[in-house]
C-alpha positions in Angstrom: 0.0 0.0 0.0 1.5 3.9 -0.9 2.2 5.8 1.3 -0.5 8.6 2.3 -0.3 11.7 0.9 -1.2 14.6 3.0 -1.6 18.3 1.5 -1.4 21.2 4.3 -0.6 24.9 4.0 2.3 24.6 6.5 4.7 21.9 7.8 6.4 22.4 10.9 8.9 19.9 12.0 9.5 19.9 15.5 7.5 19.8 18.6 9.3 21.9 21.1 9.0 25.7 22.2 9.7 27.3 18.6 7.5 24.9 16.5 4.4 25.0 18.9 4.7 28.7 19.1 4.5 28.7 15.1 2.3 25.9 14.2 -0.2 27.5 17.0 0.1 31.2 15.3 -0.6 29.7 11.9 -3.5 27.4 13.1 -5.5 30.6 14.9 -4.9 32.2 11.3 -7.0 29.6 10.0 -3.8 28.0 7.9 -4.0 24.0 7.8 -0.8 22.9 9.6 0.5 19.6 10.4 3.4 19.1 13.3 5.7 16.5 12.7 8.0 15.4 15.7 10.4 12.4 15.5 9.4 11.6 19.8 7.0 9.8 21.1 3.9 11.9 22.8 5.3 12.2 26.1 5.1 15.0 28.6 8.9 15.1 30.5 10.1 16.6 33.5 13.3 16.9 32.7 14.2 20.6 30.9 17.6 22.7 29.9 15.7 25.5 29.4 14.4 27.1 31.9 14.2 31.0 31.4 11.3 33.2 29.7 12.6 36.3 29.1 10.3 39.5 29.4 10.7 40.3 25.4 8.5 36.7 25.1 6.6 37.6 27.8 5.3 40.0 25.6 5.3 37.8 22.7 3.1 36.1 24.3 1.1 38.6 25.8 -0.4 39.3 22.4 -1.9 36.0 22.1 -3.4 36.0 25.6 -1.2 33.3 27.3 1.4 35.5 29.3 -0.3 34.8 32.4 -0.5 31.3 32.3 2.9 31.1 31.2 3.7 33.4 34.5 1.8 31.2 36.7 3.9 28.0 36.1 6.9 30.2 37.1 9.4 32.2 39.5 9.9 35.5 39.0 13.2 37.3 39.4 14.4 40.7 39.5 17.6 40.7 41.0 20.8 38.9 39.3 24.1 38.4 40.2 26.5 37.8 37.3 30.0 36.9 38.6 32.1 38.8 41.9 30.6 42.5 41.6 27.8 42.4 38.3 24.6 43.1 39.2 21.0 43.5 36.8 17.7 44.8 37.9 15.1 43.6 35.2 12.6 45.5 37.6 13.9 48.3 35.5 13.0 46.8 32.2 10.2 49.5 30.5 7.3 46.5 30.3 4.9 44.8 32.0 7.1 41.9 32.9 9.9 43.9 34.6 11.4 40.3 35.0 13.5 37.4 34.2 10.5 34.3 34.6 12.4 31.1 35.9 10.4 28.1 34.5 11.1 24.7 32.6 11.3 24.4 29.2 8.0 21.8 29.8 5.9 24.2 31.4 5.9 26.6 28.5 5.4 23.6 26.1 2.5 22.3 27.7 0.5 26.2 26.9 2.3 25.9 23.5 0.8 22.4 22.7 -3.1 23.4 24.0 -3.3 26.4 22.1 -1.5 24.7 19.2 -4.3 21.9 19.6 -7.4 24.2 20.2 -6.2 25.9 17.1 -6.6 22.9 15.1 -3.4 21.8 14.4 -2.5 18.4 13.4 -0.1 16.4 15.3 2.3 13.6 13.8 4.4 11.7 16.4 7.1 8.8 15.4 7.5 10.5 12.3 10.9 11.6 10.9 11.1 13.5 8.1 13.8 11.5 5.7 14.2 13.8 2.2 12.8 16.8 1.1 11.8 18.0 -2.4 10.8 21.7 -3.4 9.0 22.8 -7.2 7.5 26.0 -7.9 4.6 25.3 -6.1 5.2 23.5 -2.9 7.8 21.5 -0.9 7.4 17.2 -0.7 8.5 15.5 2.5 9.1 11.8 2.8 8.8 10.5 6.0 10.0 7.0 8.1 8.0 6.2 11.2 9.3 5.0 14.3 10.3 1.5 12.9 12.5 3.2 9.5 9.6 2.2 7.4 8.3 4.4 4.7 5.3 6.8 5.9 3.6 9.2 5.2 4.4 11.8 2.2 3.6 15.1 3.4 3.1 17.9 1.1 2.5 22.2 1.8 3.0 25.2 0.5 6.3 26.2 3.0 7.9 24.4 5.4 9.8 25.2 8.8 12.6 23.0 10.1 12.3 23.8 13.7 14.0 20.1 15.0 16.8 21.3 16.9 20.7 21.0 16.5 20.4 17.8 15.1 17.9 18.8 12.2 17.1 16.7 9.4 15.6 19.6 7.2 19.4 21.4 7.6 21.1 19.3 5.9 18.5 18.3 3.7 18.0 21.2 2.1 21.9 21.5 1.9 22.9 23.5 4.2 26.0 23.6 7.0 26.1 23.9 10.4 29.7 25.8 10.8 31.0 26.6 13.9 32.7 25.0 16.9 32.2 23.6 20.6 33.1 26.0 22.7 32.8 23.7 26.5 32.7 20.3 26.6 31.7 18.0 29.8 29.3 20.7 30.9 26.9 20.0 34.4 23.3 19.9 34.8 21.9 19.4 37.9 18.4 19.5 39.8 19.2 19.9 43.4 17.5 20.0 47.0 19.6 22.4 49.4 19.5 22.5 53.3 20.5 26.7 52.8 19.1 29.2 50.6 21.9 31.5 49.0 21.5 35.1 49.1 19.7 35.9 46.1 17.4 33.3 43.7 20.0 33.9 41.0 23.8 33.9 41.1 27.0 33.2 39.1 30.0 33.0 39.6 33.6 32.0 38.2 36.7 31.1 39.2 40.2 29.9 37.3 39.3 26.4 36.9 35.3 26.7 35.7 31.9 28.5 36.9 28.7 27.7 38.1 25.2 29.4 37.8 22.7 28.3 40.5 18.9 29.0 39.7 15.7 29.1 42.2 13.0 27.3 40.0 10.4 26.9 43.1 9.0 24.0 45.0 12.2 23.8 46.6 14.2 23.0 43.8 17.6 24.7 42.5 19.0 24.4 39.4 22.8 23.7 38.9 24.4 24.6 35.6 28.4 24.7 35.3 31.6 23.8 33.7 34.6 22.1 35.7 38.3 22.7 34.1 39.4 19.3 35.6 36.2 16.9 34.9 36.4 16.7 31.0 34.4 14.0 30.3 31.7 13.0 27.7 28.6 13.8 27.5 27.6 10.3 28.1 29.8 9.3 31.2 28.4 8.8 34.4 27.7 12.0 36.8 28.4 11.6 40.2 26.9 13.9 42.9 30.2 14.2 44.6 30.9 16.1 41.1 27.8 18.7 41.1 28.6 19.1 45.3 32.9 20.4 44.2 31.2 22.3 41.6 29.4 24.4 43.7 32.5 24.3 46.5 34.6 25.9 44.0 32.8 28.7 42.9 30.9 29.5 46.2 32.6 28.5 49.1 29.9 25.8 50.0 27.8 23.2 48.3 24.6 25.0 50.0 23.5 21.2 52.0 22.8 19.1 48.9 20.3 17.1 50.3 18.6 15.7 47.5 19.9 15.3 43.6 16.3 13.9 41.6 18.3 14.8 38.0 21.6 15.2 36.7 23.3 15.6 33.3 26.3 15.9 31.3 26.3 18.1 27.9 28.6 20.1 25.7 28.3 23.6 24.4 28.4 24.5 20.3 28.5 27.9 18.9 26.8 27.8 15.4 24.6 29.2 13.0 23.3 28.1 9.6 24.5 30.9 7.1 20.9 30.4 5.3 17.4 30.6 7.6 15.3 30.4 4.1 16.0 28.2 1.1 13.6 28.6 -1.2 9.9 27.1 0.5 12.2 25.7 3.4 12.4 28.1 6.5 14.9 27.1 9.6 14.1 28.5 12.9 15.4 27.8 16.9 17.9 25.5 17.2 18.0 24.2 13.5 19.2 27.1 12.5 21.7 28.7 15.8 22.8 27.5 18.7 25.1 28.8 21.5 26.2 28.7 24.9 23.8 29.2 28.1 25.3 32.0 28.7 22.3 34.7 29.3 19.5 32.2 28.7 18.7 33.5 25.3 18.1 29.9 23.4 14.6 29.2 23.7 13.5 32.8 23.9 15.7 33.7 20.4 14.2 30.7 19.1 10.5 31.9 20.2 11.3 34.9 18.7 12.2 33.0 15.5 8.7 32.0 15.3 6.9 34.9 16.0 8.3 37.0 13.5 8.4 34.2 10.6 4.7 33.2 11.5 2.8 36.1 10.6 4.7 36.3 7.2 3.2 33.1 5.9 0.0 34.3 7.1 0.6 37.7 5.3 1.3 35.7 1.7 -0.7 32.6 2.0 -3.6 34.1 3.3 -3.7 38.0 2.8 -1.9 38.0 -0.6 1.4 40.1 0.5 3.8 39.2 -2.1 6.4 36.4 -1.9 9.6 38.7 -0.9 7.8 39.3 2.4 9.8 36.0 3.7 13.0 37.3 2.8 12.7 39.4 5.2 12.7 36.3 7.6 16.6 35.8 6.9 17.5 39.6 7.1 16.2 40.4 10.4 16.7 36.8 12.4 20.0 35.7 11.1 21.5 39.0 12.1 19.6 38.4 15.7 20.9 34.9 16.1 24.4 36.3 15.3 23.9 39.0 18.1 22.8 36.6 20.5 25.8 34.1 19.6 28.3 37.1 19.9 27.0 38.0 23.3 26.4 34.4 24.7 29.6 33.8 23.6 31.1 37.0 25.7 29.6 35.9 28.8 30.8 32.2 28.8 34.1 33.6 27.5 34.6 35.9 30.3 33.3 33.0 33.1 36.4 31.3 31.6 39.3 33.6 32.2 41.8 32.4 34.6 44.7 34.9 35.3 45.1 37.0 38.1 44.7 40.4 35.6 41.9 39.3 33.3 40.0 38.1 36.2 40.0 41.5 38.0 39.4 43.2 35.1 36.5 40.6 35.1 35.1 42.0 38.4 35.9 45.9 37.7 34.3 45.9 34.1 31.1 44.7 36.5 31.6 46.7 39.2 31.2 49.5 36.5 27.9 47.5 35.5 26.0 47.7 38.0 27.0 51.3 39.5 26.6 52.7 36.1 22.8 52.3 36.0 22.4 53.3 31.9 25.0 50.3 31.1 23.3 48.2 33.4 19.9 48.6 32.2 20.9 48.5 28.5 22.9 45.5 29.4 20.0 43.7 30.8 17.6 45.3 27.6 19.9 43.2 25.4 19.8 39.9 27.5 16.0 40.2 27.4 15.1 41.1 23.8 13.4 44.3 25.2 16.4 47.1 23.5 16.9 44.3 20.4 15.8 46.1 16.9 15.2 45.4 13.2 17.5 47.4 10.5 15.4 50.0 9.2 15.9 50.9 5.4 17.4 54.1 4.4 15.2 57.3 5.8 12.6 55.7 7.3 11.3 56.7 10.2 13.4 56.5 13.6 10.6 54.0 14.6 11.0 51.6 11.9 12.0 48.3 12.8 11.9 49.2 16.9 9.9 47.2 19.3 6.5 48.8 20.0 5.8 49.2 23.8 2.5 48.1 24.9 0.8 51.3 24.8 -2.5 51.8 26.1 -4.6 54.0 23.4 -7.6 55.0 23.0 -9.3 51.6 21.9 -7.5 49.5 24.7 -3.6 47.9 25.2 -1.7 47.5 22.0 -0.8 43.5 23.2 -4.5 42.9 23.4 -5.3 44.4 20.1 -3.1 42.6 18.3 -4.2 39.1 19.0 -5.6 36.6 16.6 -2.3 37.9 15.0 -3.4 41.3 14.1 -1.8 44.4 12.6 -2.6 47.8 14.5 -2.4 50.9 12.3 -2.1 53.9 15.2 -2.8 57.1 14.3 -4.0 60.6 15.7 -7.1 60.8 17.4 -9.9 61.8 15.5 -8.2 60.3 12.0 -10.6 57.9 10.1 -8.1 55.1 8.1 -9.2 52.9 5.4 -7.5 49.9 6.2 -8.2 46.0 5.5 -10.2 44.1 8.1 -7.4 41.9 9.4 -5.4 45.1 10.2 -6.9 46.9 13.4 -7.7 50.9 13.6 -6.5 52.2 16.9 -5.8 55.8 17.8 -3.5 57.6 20.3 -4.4 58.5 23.5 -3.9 62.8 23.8 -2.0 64.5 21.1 0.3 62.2 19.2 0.8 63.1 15.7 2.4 60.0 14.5 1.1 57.6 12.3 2.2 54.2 12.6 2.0 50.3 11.3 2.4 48.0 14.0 3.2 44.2 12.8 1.9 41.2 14.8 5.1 40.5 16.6 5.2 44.1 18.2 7.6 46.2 15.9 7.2 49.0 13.9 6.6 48.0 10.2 5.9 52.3 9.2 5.4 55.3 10.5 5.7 59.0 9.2 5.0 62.1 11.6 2.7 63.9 8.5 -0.4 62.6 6.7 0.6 60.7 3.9 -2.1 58.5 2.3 -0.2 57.2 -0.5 3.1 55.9 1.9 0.4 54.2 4.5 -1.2 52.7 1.7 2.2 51.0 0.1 3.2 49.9 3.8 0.1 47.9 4.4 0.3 46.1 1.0 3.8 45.5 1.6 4.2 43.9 4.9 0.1 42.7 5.6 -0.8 42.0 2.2 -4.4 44.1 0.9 -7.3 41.8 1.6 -8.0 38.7 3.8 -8.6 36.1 0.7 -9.8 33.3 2.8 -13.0 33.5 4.8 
């Protein structure tokens, strides 16, 4: 018997944080979608991720899950980064002045419900094997659990979002240069018998560094690097090895009293030079990956997904033209090589083991913290709150900048733009003739600005003058001019 054909508007490969996050966007557009992820349907307790910074809070703030994601979580505003650093996110301009401690599962497990209320279809077992684009669609063949042929999936795009070890990287032909940067690194879920000072602290010495996280319940979360237990990733971890760990960098192993899961890992530092090949889109992992350093992996990969999602929408559903995507690759691959430069700094400056370097180490963040506009842009950075889009040539200074979450005149930006809206703002008292899928809102007071906000919270246009003809070409450009599905 033939394998099945299935036809779909959009396949997503890959089941964790940046897949669900897409598949679910494209879903409440009212796109068919079909998930395919090579594991079993299983709900694990076991997570390297474990950070939600306040840039995704906001993400998802506009699709009306922020709070739940909050809920399953343990807000910080303090961190400790090495001898003297210190960050307030409590600073942060946004309603999540915060860095949201919580396991890569929790966030999943929202992700997958509102991917599944939105109608998307799930494929388990499945791995995708080859892939074959034409002028009108991509063909994926697929091998279930047991190697045997399955289904052949077919759709207008698809997004390789299956980690470092992709199967849509290579099979669209592209690399994966770059290095490992720390082998024989610790993971570590520990009970303590003494709190530390603060819910978040790092620190480093000459032979390796720790970082030891509050995630609630009673648990702490041990992630580090020791100099003289190089091992790999597969050998044995001992708790005697997580308990010198922490000796070394903190003076004391805080009580260990409990150890429920340990692991052992390496570190890479690489980026795919290509995010879109033709129909073939590669997001999260698939396409960068880095150190922990800063906990920006999930979060840049989330990010990944909420600015390619509304593109597809935008050309498979509103008739924006085809370049629209292209935009995809200029504005994320220049992100994921911001976030690997400055991961990279951080674990790069844990590592330094002379006398000099080190107390340069500890002035450069004694600086940090008492310089309070370094600090906060430091901690802007970290977050995603101060990251920005390249603006063309004179366009306005909002172009490409993240939009606050402004409260105007027809309620809070983040609530008006979900269902994956636009929001055209302009003065109060202007009429706009706009499509229906993009949402009229004006200023509250005296703002003369008029301005295009896209679904994932930037500026797409603005101009401080009435100009008709420019507002026009900005909406057909980046939200295509009518809905063509009902």
């Amino acid at each position: 018997m033939p394998p099945t054909v299935t036809n779909t508007d959009v396949l997503v490969v890959g089941a964790g944080p940046t897949g669900l996050l897409l598949a679910g966007d494209l879903a409440e557009a009212g796109l068919s979608v079909v998930l395919v992820e090579r594991r079993p349907h299983k709900v694990s307790n076991l997570s390297r991720a474990l950070v939600v910074h306040a840039r995704v809070l906001e993400q998802f703030d506009a699709r009306g899950i922020a709070e739940e994601v909050v809920a399953t979580g343990h807000p910080i505003s303090r961190l400790a980064l090495f001898e003297a650093a210190r960050l307030n996110p409590s600073r942060l301009p946004t309603r999540y002045p915060f860095v949201l401690f919580t396991p890569q599962y929790e966030v999943e497990k929202v992700l997958e419900r509102r991917a599944r209320e939105a109608g998307v279809a799930f494929v388990y077992e499945t791995k995708v094997v080859a892939v074959e684009q034409d002028a009108d669609g991509v063909t994926a063949h697929t091998q279930d659990e047991h190697g045997q042929p399955g289904a052949t999936l077919r759709a207008s795009y698809l997004v390789g979002a299956d980690g470092v070890h992709s199967a849509i990287r290579p099979a669209i032909g592209q690399s994966f240069p770059g290095e490992t940067i720390l082998s024989s690194l610790i993971l570590a879920d520990v009970r303590l018998a003494e709190a530390p000072d603060l819910p978040f602290v790092v620190n480093a010495v000459p032979d390796g560094f720790a970082l030891l996280t509050e995630m609630g319940d009673g648990l702490y979360r041990v992630t580090g690097w020791n100099r003289h237990h190089q091992l790999p990733d597969d050998a044995p971890l001992e708790a005697d090895e997580v308990e010198e760990l922490l000796r070394m960098n903190f003076g004391t192993d805080f009580g260990i009293t409990e150890i429920p899961w340990m692991s052992r890992f390496h570190s890479d530092e690489r980026q795919a030079p290509a995010y879109r090949v033709g129909r073939v889109f590669l997001a999260g992992d698939a396409a960068h990956v880095h150190s922990p350093a800063g906990a920006m992996g999930m979060n840049t990969g989330l990010q990944d997904a909420a600015n390619l999602s509304w593109k597809l929408v935008a050309v498979l559903r509103d008739g924006a033209d085809d370049r629209l995507l292209d935009t995809y690759q200029a504005e994320r691959h220049a992100v994921g090589k911001l976030v690997l430069r400055m991961s990279g700094t951080l674990v790069r400056a844990a590592l330094l083991r002379g006398y000099a370097a080190r107390l340069l180490r500890r002035a450069a963040g004694t600086v940090i913290s008492n310089f309070r506009p370094l600090a906060d842009k430091a901690a802007s950075m970290i977050t995603g709150i101060g990251i920005a889009y390249k603006a063309p040539r004179g366009a306005h200074k909002l172009t490409g900048r993240r939009a606050p979450d402004f409260e105007l005149a027809e309620g809070r930006l983040n609530e008006l733009q979900r269902g994956g809206r636009f929001v055209l703002i302009t003065p109060a008292g202007q009429d706009a003739d706009v499509p229906g899928h993009v949402v009229h809102a004006r200023w509250n007071g005296d703002r003369r600005t008029t301005a295009l906000v896209r679904p994932d919270g930037y500026f797409a246009w603005a101009t401080d003058r009435p100009d008709e003809e420019g507002l026009h070409a900005a909406v057909a450009t980046w939200a295509g001019t009518a809905s063509t599905r009902a």
